[in-house]
Short mmCIF file of the C-alpha atoms (twelve columns), coordinates in Angstrom:
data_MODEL
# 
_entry.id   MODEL 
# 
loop_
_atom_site.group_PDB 
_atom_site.id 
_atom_site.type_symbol 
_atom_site.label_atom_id 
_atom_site.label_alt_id 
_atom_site.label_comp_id 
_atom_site.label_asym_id 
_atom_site.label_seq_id 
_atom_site.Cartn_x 
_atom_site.Cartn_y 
_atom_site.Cartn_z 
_atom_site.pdbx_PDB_model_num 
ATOM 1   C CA . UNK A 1   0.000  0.000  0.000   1 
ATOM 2   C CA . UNK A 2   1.167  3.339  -1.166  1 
ATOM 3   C CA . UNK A 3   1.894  5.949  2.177   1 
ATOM 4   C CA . UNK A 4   -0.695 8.749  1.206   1 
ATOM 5   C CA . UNK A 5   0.970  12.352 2.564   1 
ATOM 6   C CA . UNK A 6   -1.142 15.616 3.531   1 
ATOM 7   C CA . UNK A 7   -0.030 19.231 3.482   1 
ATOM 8   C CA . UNK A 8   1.617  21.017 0.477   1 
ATOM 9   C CA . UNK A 9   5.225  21.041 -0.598  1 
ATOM 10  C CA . UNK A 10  6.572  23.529 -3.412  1 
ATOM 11  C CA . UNK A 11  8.746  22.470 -6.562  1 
ATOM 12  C CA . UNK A 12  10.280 25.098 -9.348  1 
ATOM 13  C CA . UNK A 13  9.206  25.231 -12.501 1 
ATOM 14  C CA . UNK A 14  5.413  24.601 -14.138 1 
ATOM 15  C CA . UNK A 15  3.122  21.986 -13.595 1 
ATOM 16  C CA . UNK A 16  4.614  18.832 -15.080 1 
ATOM 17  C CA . UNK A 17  7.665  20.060 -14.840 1 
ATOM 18  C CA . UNK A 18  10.268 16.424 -13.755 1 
ATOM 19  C CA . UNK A 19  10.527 18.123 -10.103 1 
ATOM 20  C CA . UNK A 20  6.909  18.236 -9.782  1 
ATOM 21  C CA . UNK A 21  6.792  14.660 -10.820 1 
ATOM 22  C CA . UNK A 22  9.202  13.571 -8.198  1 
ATOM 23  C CA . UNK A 23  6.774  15.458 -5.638  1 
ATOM 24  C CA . UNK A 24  4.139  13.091 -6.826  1 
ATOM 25  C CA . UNK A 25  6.489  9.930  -6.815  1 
ATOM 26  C CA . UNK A 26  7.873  11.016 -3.260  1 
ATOM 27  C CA . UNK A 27  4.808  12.614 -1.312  1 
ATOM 28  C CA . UNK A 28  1.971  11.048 -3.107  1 
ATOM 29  C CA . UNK A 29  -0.985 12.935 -1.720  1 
ATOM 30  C CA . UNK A 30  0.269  16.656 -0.940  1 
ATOM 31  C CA . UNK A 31  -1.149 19.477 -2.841  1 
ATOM 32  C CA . UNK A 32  1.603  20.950 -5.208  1 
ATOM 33  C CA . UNK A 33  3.160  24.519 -5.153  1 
ATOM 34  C CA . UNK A 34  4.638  25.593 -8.521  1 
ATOM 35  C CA . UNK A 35  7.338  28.716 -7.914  1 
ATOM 36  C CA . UNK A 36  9.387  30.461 -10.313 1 
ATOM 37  C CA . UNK A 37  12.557 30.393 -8.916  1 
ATOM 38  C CA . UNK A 38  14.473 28.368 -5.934  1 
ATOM 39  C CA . UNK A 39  14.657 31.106 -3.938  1 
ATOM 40  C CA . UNK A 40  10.803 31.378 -4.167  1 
ATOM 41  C CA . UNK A 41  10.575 27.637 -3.163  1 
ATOM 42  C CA . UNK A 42  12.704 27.951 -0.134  1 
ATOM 43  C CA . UNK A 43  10.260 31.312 0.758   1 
ATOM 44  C CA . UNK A 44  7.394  29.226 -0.072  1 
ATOM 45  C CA . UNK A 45  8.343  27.128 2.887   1 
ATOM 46  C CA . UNK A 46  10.003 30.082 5.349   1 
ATOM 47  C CA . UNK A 47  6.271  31.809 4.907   1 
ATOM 48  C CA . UNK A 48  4.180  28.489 5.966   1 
ATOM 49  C CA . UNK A 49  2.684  28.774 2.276   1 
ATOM 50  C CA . UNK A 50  4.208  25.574 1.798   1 
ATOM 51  C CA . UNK A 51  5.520  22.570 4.318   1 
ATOM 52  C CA . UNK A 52  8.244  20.985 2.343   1 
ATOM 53  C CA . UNK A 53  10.498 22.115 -0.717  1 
ATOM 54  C CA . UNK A 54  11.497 19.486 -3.511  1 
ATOM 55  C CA . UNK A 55  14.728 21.006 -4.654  1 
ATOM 56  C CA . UNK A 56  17.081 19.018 -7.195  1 
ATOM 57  C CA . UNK A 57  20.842 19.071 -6.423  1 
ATOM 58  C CA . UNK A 58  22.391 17.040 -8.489  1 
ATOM 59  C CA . UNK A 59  22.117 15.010 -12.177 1 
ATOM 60  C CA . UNK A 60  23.966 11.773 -12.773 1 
ATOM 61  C CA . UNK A 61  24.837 13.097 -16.380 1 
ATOM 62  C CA . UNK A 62  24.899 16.567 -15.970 1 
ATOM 63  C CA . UNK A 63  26.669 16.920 -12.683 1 
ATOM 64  C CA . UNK A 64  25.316 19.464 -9.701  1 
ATOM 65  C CA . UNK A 65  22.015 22.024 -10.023 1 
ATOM 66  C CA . UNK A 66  23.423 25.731 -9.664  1 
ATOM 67  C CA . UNK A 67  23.184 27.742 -7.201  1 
ATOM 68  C CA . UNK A 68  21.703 25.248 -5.055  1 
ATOM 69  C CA . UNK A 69  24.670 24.306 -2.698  1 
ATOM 70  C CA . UNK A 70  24.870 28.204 -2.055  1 
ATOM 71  C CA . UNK A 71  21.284 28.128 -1.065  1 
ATOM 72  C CA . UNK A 72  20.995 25.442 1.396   1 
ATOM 73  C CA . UNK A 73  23.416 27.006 4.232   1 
ATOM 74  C CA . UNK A 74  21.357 30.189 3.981   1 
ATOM 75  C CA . UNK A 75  18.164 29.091 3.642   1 
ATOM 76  C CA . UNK A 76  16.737 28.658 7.224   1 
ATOM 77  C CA . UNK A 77  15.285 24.983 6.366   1 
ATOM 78  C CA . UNK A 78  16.507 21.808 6.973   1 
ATOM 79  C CA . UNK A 79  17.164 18.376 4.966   1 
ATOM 80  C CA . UNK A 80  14.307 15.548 5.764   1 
ATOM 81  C CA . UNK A 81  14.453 13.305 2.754   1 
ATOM 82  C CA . UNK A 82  15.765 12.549 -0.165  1 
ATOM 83  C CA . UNK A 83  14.225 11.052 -3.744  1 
ATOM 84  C CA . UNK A 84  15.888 9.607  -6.833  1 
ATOM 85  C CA . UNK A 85  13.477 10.623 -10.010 1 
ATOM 86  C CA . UNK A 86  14.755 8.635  -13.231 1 
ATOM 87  C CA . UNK A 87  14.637 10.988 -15.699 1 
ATOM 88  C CA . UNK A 88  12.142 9.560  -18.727 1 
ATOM 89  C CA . UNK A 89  11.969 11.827 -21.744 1 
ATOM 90  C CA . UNK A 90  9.213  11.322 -23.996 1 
ATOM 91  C CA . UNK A 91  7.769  13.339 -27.576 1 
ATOM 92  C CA . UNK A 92  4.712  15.379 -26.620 1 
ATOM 93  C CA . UNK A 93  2.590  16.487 -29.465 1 
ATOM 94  C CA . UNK A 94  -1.005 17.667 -30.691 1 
ATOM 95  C CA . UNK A 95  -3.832 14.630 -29.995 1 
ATOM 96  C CA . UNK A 96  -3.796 12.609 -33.264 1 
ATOM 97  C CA . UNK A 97  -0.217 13.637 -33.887 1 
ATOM 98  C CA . UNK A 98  1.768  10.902 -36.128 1 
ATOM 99  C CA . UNK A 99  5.369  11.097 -35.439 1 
ATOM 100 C CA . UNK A 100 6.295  11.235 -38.954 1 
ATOM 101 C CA . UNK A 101 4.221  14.556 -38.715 1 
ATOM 102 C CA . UNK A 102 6.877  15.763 -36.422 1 
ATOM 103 C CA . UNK A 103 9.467  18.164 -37.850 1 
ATOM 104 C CA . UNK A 104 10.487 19.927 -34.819 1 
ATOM 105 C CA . UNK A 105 11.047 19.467 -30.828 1 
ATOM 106 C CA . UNK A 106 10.836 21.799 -28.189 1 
ATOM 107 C CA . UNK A 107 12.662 21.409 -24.409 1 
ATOM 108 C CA . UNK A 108 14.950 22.790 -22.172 1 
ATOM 109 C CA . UNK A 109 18.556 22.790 -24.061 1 
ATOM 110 C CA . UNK A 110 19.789 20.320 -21.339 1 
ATOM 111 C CA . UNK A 111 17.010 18.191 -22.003 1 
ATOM 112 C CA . UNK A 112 17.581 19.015 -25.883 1 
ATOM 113 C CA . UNK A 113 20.917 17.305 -25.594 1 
ATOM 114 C CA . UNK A 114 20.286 14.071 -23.642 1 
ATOM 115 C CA . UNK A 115 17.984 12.697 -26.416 1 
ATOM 116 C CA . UNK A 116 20.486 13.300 -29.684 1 
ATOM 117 C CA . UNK A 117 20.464 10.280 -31.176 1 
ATOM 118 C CA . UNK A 118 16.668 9.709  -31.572 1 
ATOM 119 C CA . UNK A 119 15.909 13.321 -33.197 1 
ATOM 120 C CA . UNK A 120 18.428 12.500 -35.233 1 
ATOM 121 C CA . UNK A 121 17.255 9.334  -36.655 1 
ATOM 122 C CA . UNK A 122 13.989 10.886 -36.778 1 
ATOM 123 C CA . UNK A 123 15.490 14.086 -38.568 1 
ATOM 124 C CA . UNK A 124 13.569 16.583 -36.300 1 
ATOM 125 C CA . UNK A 125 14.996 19.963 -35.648 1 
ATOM 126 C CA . UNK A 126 15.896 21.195 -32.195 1 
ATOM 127 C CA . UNK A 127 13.551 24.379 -30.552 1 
ATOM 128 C CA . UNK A 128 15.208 25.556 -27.471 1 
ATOM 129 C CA . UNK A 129 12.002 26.532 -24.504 1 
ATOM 130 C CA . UNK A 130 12.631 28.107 -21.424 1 
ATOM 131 C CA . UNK A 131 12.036 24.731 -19.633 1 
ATOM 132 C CA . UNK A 132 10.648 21.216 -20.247 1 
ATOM 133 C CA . UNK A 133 6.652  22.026 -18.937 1 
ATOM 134 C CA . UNK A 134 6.771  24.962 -20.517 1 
ATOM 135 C CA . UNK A 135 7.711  24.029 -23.954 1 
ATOM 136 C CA . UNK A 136 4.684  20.847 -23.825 1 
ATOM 137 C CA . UNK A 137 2.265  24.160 -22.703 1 
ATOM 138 C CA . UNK A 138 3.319  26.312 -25.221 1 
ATOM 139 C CA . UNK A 139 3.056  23.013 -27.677 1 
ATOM 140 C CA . UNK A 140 -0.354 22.794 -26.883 1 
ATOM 141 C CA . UNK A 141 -1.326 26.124 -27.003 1 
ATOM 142 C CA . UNK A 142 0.250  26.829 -30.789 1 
ATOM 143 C CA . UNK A 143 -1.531 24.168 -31.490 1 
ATOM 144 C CA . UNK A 144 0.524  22.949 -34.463 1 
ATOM 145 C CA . UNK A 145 0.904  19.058 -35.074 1 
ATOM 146 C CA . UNK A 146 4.515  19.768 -36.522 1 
ATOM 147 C CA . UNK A 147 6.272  21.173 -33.313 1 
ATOM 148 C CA . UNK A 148 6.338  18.906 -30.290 1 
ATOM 149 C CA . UNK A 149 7.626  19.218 -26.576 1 
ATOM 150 C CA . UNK A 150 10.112 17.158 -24.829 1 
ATOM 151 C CA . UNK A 151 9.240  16.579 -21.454 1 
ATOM 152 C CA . UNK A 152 7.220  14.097 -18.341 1 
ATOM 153 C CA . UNK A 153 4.497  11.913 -19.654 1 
ATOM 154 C CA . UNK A 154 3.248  13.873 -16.520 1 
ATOM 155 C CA . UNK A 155 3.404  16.969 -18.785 1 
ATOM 156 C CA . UNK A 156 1.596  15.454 -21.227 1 
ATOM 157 C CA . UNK A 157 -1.323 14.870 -19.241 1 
ATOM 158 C CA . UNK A 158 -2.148 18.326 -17.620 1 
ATOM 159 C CA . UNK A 159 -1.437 20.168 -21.264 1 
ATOM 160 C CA . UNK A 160 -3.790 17.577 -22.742 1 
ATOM 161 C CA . UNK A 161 -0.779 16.353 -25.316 1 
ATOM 162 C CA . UNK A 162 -0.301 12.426 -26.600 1 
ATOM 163 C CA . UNK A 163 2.866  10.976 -25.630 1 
ATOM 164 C CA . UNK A 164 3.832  9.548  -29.179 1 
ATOM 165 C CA . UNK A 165 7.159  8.179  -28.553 1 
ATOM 166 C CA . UNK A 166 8.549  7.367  -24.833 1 
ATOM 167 C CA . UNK A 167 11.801 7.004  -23.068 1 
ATOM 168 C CA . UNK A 168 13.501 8.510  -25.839 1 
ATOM 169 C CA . UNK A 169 16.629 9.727  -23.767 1 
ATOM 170 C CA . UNK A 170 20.513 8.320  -25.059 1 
ATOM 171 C CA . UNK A 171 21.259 7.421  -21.345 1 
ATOM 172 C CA . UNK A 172 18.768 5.055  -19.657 1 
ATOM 173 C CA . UNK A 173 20.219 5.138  -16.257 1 
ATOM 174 C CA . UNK A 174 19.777 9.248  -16.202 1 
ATOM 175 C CA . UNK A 175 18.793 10.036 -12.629 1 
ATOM 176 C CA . UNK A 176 17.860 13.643 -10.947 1 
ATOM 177 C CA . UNK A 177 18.745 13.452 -6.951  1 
ATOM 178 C CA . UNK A 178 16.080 15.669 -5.018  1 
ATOM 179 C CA . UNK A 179 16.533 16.835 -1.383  1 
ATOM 180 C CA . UNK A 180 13.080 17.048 0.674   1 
ATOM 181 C CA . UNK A 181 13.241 20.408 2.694   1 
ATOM 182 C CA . UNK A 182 11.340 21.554 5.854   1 
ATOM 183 C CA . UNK A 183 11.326 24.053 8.511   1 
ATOM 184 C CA . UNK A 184 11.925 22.098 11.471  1 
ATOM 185 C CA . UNK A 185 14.295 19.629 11.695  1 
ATOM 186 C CA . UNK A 186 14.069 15.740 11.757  1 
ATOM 187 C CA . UNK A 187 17.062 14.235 13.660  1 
ATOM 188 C CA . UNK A 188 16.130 11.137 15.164  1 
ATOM 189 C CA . UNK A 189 17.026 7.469  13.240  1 
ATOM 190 C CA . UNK A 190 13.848 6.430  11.039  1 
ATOM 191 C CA . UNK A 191 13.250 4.117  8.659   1 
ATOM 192 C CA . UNK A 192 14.699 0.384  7.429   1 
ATOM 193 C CA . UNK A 193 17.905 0.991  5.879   1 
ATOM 194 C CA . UNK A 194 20.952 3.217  6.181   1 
ATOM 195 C CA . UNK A 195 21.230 7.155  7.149   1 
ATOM 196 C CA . UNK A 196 22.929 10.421 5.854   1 
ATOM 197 C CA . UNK A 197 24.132 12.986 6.750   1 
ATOM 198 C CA . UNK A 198 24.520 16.355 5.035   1 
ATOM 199 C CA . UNK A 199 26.431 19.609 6.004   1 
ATOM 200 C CA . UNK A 200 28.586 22.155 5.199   1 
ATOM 201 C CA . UNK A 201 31.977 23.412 6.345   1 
ATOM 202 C CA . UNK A 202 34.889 26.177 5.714   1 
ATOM 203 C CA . UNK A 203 38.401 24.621 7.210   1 
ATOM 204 C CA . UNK A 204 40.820 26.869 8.854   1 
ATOM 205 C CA . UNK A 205 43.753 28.562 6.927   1 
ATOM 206 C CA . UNK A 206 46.388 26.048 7.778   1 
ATOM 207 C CA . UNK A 207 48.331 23.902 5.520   1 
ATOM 208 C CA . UNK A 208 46.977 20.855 4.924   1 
ATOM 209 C CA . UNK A 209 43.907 21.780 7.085   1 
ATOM 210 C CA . UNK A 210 41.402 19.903 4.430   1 
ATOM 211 C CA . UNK A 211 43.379 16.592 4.111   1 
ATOM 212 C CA . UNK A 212 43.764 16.908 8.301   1 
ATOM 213 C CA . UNK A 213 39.987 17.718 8.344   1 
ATOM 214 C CA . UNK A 214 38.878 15.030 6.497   1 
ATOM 215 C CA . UNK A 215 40.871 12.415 8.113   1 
ATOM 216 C CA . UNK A 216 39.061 11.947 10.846  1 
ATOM 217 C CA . UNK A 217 36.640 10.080 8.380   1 
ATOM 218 C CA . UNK A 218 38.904 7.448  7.133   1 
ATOM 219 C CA . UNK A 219 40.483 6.584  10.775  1 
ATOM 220 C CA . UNK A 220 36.777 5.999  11.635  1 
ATOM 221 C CA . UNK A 221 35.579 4.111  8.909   1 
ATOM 222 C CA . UNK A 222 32.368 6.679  7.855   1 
ATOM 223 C CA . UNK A 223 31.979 6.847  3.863   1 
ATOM 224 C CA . UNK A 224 31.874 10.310 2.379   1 
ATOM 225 C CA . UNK A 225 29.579 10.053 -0.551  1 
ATOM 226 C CA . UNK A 226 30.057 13.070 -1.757  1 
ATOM 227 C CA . UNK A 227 32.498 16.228 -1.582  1 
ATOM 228 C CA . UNK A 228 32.170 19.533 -3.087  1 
ATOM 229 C CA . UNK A 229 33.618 23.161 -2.797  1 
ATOM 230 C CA . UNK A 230 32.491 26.391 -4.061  1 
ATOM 231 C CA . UNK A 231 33.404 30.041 -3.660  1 
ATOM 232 C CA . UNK A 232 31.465 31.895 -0.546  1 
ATOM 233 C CA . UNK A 233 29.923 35.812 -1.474  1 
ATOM 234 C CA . UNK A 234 32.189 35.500 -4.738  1 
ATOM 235 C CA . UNK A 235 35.616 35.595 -2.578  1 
ATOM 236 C CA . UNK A 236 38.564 33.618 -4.216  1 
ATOM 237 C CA . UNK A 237 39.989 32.609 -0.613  1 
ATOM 238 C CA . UNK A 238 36.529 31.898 1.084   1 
ATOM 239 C CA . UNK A 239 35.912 28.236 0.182   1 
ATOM 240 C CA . UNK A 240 33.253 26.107 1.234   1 
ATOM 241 C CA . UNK A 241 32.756 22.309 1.470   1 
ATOM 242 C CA . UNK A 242 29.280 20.543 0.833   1 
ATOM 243 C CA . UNK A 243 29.964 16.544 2.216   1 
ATOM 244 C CA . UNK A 244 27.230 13.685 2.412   1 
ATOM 245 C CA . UNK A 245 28.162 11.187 4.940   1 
ATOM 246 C CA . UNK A 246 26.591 7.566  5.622   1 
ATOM 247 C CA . UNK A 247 25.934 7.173  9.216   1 
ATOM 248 C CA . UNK A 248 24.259 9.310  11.709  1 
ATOM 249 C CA . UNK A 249 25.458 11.740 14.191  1 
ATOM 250 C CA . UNK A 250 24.632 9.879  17.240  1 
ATOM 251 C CA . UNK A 251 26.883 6.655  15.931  1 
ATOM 252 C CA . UNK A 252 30.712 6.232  17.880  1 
ATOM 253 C CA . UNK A 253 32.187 6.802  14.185  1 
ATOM 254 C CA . UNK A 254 30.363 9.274  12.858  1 
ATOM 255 C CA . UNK A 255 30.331 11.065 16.193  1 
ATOM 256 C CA . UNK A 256 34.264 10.906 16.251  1 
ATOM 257 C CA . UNK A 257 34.573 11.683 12.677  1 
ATOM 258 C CA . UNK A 258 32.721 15.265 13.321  1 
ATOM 259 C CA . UNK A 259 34.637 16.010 15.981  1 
ATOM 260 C CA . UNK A 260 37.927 15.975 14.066  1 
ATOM 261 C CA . UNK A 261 36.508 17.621 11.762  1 
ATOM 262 C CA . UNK A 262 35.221 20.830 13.907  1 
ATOM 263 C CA . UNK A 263 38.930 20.678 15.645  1 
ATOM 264 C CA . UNK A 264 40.225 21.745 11.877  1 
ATOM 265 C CA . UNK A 265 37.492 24.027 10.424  1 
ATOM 266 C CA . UNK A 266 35.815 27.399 11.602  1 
ATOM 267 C CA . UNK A 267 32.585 26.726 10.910  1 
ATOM 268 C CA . UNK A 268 30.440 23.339 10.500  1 
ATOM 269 C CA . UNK A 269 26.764 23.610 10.001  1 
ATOM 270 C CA . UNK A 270 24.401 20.893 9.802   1 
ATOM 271 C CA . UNK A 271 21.699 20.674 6.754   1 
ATOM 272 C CA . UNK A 272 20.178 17.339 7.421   1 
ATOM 273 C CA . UNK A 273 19.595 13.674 8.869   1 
ATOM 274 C CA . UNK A 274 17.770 11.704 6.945   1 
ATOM 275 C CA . UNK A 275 17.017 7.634  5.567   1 
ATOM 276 C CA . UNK A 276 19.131 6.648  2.351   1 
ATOM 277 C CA . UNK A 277 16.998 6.374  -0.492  1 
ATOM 278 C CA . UNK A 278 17.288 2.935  -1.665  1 
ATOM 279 C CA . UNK A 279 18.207 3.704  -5.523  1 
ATOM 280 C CA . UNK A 280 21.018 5.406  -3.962  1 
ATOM 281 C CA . UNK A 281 23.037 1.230  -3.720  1 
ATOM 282 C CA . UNK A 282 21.373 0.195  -7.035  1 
# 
């Protein structure tokens, strides 16, 4: 039986846009909140016009989401979840549409580019749309049988589009990682399988401070799943470090681990607890 979820949580983007599908796939049940930007997501949720925030971070082709690792630190809210969405591209187009009818295609460019080799074979011409729900609205609004959309079978069904040819993407293991957001925190051990742990941290100015830093980690045996850096407030010298750990705060290693870590850095702030999403070992 599927969990059913109340309350509303806020994606960005349009209706049918792939973050609004992994709201559906992830809280099946909420009312959805369509913003414009991230920053109006993350408000969304600050206000109390929304309870969660679906934000993508990171693409397994296409590497990390913008701006977002800047966000999270600032953003007042606080890591609950996460979700793996596999990223399906399908051909929108007109109800009735052939797909020899088809002589162009209109997406995001990102999404433009992950689905080459099939608008090739098909010789249709690229159309570069602000984003992926957009283009299959504006699709369906021109109304002509010619242009198409690139985008969710999701899409296709609030625009009122046919999905004429699906899973049309060069990559089948494309994946979008999402981070569940909320206002208060969640720090207690839930769920069946593993945890993680998310935060950020600047290390002092010391040599070596980020190999000392981190090596509290690999005495202790906790797996860092992820490391990244990126410039703070524009600053060449002021770096910060974005790490997902396996494990939660309250284990000996992890516990241990951390405190090496804050012995070596100026700052360490904590985004997030939360249950491993399963796709995350497959």
């Amino acid at each position: 039986m599927t969990l059913q979820y109340s309350g509303t949580i806020a994606f960005q983007g349009e209706p049918g846009a792939y973050s609004h599908q992994a709201c559906r796939d992830a809280r099946p049940g909420m009312e959805v909140l369509p913003c414009r930007t991230f920053e109006d997501v993350i408000e969304a949720v600050r206000k109390g016009d929304a309870d969660l925030a679906m934000l993508p971070i990171e693409n397994s082709t296409y590497g990390r989401v913008a701006d977002i690792h800047s966000l999270l630190p600032t953003s007042g809210l606080h890591i609950v979840d996460e979700a793996f969405v596999r990223v399906h591209i399908n051909l929108l187009a007109l109800p009735g549409t052939k797909l020899e009818t088809v002589e162009s295609a209109m997406s995001h460019t990102v999404l433009l580019g992950q689905c080459r080799n099939f608008l090739q074979a098909q010789n249709i011409n690229r159309i570069t749309g602000a984003d992926t729900a957009g283009s299959a609205r504006i699709v369906a609004e021109q109304g002509d049988p010619k242009v198409a959309a690139l985008a969710s079978e999701l899409a296709g069904e609030i625009y009122g589009l046919d999905c004429i040819a699906r899973h049309i993407e060069d990559k089948q293991d494309n994946t979008t990682r999402f981070l569940i957001m909320s206002r208060t925190p969640d720090l207690k051990k839930r769920g069946q399988g593993r945890m993680m742990t998310t935060f950020v941290f600047r290390v002092r100015n010391l040599p070596a401070a980020l190999y000392k830093a981190l090596g509290g980690f690999a005495t202790n045996g906790v797996n860092m799943t992820k490391l990244e850096s990126y410039m703070v407030e524009g600053s060449f010298t002021a770096t910060q470090f974005y790490a997902d750990i396996e494990g939660h705060p309250d284990d000996t290693n992890v516990r241990l681990a951390l405190d090496e870590l804050r012995y070596f850095t100026s700052n360490v702030t904590l985004l997030g607890v939360y249950p491993a999403d399963p796709r995350r070992f497959t």
